[in-house]
C-alpha positions as CSV (number, residue, x, y, z in Angstrom):
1,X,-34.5,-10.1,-127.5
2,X,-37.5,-7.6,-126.8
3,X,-37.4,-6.8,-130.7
4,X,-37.9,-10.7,-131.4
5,X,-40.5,-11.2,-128.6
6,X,-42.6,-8.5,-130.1
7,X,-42.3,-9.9,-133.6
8,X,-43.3,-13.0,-132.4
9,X,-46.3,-12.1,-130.6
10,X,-47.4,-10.3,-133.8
11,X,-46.9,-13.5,-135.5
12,X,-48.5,-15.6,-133.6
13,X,-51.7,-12.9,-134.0
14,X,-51.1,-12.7,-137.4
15,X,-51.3,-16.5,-137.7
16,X,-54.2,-17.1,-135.6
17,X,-56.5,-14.5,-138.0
18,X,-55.0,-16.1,-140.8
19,X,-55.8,-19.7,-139.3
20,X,-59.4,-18.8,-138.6
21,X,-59.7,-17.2,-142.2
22,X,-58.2,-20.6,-143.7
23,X,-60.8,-22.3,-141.8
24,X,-63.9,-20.0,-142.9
25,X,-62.7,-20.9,-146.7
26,X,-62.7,-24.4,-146.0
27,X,-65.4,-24.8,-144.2
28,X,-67.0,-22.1,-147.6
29,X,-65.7,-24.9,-150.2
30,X,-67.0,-27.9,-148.6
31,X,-70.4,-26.0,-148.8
32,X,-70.7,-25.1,-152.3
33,X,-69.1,-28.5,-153.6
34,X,-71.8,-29.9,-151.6
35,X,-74.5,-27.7,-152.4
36,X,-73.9,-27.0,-156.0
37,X,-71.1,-24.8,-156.9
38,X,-67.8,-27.8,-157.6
39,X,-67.2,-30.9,-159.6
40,X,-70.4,-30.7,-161.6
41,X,-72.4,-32.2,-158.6
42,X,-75.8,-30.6,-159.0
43,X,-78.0,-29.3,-156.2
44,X,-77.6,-31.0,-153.1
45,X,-78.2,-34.0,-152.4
46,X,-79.1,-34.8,-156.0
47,X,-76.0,-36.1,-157.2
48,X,-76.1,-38.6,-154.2
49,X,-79.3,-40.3,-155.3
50,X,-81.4,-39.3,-152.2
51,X,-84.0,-37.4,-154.4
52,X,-84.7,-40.8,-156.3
53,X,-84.9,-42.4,-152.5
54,X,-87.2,-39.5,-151.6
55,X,-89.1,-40.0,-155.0
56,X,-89.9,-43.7,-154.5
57,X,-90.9,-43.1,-150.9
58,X,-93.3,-40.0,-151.8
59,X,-91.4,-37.8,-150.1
60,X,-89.6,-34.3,-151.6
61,X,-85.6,-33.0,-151.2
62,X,-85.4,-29.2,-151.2
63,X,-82.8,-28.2,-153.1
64,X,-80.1,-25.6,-152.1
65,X,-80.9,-22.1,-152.1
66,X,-79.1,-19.7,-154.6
67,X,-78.8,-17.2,-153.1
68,X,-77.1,-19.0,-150.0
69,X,-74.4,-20.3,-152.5
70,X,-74.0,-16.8,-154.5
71,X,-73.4,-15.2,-150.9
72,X,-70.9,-18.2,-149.7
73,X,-69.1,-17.5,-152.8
74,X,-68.5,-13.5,-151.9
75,X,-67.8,-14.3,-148.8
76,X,-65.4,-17.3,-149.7
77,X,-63.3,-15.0,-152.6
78,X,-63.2,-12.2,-149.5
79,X,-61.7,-14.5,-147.4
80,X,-59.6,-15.9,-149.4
81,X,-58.0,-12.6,-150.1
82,X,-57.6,-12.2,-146.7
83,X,-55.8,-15.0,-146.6
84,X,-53.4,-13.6,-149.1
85,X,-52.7,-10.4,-147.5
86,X,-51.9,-12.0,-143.8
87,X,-49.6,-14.6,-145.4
88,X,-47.9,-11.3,-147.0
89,X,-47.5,-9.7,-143.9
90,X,-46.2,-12.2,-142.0
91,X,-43.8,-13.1,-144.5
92,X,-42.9,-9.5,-144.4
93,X,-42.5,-9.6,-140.3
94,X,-40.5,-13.1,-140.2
95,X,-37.6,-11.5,-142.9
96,X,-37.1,-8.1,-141.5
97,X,-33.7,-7.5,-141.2
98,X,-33.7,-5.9,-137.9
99,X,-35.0,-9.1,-136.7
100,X,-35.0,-12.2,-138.8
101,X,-37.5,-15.4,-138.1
102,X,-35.8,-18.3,-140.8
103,X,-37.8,-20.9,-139.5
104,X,-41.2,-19.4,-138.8
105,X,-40.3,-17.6,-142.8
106,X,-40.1,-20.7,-144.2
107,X,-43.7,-21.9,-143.1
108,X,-45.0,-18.4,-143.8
109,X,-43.6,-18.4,-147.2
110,X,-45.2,-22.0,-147.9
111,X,-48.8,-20.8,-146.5
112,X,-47.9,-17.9,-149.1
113,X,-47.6,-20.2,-152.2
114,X,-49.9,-22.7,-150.8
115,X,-53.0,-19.8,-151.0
116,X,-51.3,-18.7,-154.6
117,X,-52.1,-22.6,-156.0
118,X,-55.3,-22.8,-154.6
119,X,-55.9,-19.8,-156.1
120,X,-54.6,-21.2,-159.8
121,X,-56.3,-24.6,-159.1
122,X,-59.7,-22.8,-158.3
123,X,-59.9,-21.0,-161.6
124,X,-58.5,-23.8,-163.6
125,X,-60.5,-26.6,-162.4
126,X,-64.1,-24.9,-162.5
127,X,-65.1,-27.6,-165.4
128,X,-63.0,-30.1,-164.4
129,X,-64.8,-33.2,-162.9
130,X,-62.4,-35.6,-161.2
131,X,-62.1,-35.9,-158.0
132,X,-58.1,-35.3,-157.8
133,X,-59.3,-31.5,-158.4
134,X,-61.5,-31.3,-155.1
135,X,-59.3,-33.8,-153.5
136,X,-56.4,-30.9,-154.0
137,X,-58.4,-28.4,-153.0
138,X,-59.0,-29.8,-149.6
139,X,-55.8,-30.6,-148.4
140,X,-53.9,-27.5,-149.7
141,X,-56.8,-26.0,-147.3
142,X,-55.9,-28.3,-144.3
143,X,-52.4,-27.6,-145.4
144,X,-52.3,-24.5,-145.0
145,X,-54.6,-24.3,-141.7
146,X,-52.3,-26.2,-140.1
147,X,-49.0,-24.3,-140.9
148,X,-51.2,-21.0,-139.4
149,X,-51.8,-23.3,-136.7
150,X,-48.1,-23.9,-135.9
151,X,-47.1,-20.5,-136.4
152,X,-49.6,-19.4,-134.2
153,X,-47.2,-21.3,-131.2
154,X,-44.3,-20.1,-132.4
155,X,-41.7,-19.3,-129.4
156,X,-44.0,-21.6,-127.3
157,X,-43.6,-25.0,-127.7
158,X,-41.6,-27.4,-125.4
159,X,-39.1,-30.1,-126.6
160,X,-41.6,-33.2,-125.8
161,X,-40.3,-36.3,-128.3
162,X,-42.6,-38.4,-127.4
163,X,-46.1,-36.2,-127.9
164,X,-44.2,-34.4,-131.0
165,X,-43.4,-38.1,-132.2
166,X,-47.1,-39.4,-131.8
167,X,-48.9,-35.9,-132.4
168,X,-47.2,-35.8,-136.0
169,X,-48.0,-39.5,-136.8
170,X,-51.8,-38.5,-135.6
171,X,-51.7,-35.5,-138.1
172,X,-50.8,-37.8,-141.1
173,X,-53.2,-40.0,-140.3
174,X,-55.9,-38.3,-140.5
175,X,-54.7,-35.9,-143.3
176,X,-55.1,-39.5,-144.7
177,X,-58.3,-39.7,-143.7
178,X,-59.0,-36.1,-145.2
179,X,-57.9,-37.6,-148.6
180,X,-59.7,-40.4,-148.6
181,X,-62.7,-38.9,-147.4
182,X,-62.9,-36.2,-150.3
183,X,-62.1,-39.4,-152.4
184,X,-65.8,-40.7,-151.1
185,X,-67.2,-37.4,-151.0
186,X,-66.0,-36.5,-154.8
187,X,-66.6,-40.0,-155.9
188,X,-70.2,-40.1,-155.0
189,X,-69.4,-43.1,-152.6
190,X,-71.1,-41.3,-150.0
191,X,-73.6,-44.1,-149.8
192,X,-71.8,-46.9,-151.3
193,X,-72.4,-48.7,-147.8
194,X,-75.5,-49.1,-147.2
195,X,-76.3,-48.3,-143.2
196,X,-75.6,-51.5,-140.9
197,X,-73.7,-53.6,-143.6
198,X,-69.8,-53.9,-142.5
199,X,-68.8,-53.1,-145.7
200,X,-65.5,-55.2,-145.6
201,X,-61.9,-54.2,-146.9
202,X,-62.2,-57.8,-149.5
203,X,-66.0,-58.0,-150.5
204,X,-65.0,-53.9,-151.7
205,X,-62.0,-54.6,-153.1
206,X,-64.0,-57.4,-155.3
207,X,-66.9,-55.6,-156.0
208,X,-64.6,-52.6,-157.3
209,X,-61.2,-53.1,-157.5
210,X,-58.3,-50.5,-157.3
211,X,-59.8,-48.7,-159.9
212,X,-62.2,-47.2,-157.5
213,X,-59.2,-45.4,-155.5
214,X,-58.2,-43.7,-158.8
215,X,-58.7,-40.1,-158.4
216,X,-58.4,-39.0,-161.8
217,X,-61.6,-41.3,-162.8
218,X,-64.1,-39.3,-163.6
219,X,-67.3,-40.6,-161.5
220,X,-70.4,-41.7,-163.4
221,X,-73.6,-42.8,-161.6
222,X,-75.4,-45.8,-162.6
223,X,-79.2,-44.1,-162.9
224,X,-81.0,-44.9,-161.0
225,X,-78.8,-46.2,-158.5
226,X,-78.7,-44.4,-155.4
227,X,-74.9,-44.3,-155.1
228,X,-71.4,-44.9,-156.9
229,X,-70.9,-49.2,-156.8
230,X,-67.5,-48.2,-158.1
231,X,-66.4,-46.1,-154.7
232,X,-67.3,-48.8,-152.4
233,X,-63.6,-49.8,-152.0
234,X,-62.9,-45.6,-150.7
235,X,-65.8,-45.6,-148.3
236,X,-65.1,-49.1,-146.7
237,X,-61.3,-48.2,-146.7
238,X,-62.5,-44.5,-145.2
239,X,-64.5,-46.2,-142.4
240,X,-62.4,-49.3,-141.4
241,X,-59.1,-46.5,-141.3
242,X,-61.7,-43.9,-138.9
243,X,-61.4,-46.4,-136.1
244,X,-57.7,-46.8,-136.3
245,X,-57.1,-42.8,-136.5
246,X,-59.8,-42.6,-133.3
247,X,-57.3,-44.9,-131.1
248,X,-54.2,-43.2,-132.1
249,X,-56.2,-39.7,-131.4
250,X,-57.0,-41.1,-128.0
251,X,-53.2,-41.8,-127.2
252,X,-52.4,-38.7,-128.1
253,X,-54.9,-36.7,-125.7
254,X,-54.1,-39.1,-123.2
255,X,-50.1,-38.5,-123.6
256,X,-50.9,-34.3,-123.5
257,X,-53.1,-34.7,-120.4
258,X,-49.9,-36.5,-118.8
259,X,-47.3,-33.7,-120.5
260,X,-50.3,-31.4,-118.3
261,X,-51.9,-30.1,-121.5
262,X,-55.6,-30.8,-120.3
263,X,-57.4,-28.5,-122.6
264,X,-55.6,-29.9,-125.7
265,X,-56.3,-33.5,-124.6
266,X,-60.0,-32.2,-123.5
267,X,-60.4,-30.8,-127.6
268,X,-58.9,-34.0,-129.1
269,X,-61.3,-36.0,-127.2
270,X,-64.6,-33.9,-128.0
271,X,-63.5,-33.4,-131.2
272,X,-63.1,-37.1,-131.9
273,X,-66.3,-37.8,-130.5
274,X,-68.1,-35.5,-132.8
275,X,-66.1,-36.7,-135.8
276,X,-67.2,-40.2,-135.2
277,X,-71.0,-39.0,-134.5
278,X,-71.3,-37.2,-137.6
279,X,-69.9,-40.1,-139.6
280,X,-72.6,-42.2,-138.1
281,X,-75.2,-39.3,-139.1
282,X,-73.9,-39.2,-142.5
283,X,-74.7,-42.8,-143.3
284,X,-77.9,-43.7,-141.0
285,X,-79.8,-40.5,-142.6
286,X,-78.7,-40.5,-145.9
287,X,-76.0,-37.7,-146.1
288,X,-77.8,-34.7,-144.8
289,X,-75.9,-31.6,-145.2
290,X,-75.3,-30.3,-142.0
291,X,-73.5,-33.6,-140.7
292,X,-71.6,-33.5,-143.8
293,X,-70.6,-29.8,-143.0
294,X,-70.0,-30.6,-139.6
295,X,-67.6,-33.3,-140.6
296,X,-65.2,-31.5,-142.7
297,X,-65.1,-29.0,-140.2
298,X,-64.1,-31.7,-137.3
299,X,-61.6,-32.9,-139.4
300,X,-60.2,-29.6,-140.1
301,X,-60.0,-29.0,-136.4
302,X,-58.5,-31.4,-135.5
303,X,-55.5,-31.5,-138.0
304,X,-55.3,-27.8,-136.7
305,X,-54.7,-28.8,-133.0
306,X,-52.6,-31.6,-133.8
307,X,-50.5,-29.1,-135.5
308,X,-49.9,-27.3,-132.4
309,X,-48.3,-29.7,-130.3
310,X,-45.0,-29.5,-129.3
C-alpha cells in the first residue's frame, strides 16, 4: 500500500506540471492563431475587419509584433515537448510492475496519444485553412488538460453521484461551447453580431443557414465587410448556448459548496463571471486581443476544474 501511495503522489505531481504545461500551450496557440501564426488569418485584428472600422473612423490598428509571435512559438514547441516527456513518465509510473495503476494508465496513455496527434495535426495543417483544423487543435488541448486535470486527483475523489452526474454534464457543455466558439473564432464570425442586436437562433439560421456550422468551409470575407455574414448562425448559437452553460455552472458550484467543497464552488463562480465579462468585452470593443486571450483561457479553466470533481 505504501508503494501505491507514493506512486500516486508522484502522479498526481506529475499531472499537475503536465496540466499547467497543457495550459501554457493552449493558452500559446490561441495567441498566434489570433495574432498571426494559424489558419491564414493575417495580423491581428486584420482578418476581423477592425482595421477597415479603424480606417473609416481615422483611427490606426497596430499590428502584432514579430518578434512576440517568433518567441510564443519557441516557447510553445518547448512546452509542448514537455508535454511529451511528462505523459512518458507517467505512463511509465502507472504500468510498473511492482505497482500497477490500470485506470490512471489508461488516461495517461490517452494524454500520450492525444499530444502525439496534436503534434501530427500541427505540422500537417500549417496551410490548411478550415476551421475543422483549429477547431481540432483546441479541443485535443482542452482534452488533454482535462485528463492531467483528473489524474492530478487520482486516489482523492469521493463517490458523490449526484456532483459527478452534473459536474460531467457541465464539462460537455461547455467543451461544446469550446467547439463552437473556435467555430466563431475560425470562421471570422467574431463580429457577425453586431453589439446590442439579440442576434436570434431563426433571423441566423435565415440569414445563413446550416452551411455556416460547417467546419470544413473554408471562410471567405465579403471585403469590405467588417465580419463573416455566413457565421452568424455559430455566434448567435455560441451566445444564446453561454447562458444556458452559465446556469448549469452555477448548479454545479452550488451542489460542491453543499458536498463542502467551497473553494471549487468559489473557482466555478469567478471563473464564470469572468467568462461572461470577457464575452461581453469581445463584442462591445470590437474583439481586442487580450479579452479574447482571456477567454480561451477561462474556458480552459474551467473544463480543467470541472474535471476534477468527484
Amino acid at each position: 500500500m505504501t508503494l501505491i501511495a507514493d506512486r500516486l503522489a508522484l502522479l498526481r505531481r506529475l499531472a499537475m506540471a503536465c496540466a499547467l504545461a497543457v495550459l501554457a500551450v493552449t493558452s500559446l496557440s490561441a495567441y498566434m492563431r489570433l495574432s498571426k501564426a494559424g489558419l491564414g488569418c493575417s495580423d491581428w485584428p486584420a482578418c476581423y475587419g477592425q482595421q477597415q472600422r479603424a480606417a473609416a473612423s481615422g483611427l490606426t490598428v497596430a499590428p502584432s509584433e514579430a518578434t512576440g509571435i517568433a518567441a510564443a512559438r519557441l516557447v510553445h514547441r518547448v512546452m509542448a515537448v514537455a508535454v511529451l516527456l511528462i505523459a512518458l513518465l507517467m505512463l511509465m509510473l502507472c504500468f510498473d510492475r511492482k505497482a500497477p495503476m490500470r485506470r490512471e494508465g489508461v488516461l495517461a496513455l490517452l494524454v500520450l496519444v492525444l499530444a502525439l496527434l496534436l503534434a501530427v495535426l500541427g505540422r500537417w495543417s500549417s496551410g490548411v485553412h478550415v476551421p475543422a483544423v483549429a477547431i481540432g487543435n483546441l479541443l485535443g488541448g482542452f482534452t488533454m488538460l482535462s485528463l492531467c486535470a483528473r489524474l492530478s486527483v487520482s486516489g482523492r475523489i469521493a463517490a458523490w453521484p449526484r456532483l459527478r452526474g452534473l459536474g460531467g454534464a457541465a464539462w460537455g457543455l461547455v467543451f461544446l461551447q469550446a467547439a463552437l466558439g473556435g467555430l466563431v473564432s475560425a470562421s471570422f464570425a467574431g463580429l457577425s453580431c453586431a453589439p446590442g442586436d439579440a442576434c436570434g437562433l431563426w433571423a441566423a439560421w435565415q440569414q445563413s443557414g446550416w452551411s455556416g456550422l460547417d467546419p470544413w468551409r473554408e471562410p471567405v470575407l465579403p471585403s469590405p465587410l467588417a465580419a463573416n455574414p455566413a457565421g452568424v448562425l455559430a455566434h448567435s448559437l455560441h451566445r444564446h448556448l453561454g447562458g444556458l452553460v452559465a446556469v448549469v455552472l452555477l448548479a454545479v458550484s452550488w451542489l460542491a459548496w453543499q458536498r463542502g467543497r467551497p473553494r471549487t464552488a468559489a473557482c466555478i463562480v469567478g471563473l464564470v463571471v469572468l467568462e461572461l465579462l470577457a464575452g461581453v468585452l469581445l463584442v462591445q470593443f470590437g474583439l481586442p486581443l487580450a479579452p479574447a486571450l482571456l477567454h480561451n483561457l477561462i474556458a480552459a479553466m474551467l473544463l480543467a476544474v470541472l474535471a476534477t470533481l468527484p
